[in-house]
C-alpha angles and dihedrals in degrees: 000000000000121000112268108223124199126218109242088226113031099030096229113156113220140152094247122082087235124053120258090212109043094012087236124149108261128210138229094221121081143124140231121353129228123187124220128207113162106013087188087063103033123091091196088055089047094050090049101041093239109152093170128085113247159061112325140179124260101202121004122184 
């Protein structure tokens, strides 16, 4: 399995060292994943101001 990498300002979690969504260097250490499916439904999107679809990062340092 390939290392999972997370944006350092979106949170996105994706296999490149730079973020496919806000071209932004990611990090390999992060914390905790959440997925999202609908963010217009979703409490968790809106607290942590995700409006894509998709698996996130919880912490990212």
């Amino acid at each position: 399995m390939k290392q999972l990498y997370a944006c350092k300002n979106c949170h996105w979690l994706t296999k490149e060292k730079v973020c496919p969504h806000c071209a932004v260097p990611t990090s390999k250490r992060w914390r905790g994943y959440v997925i999202i499916d609908d963010p217009s439904n979703s409490q968790i999107a809106e607290k942590m101001n995700i409006k894509k679809p998709g698996k996130y990062a919880l912490k990212v340092r």
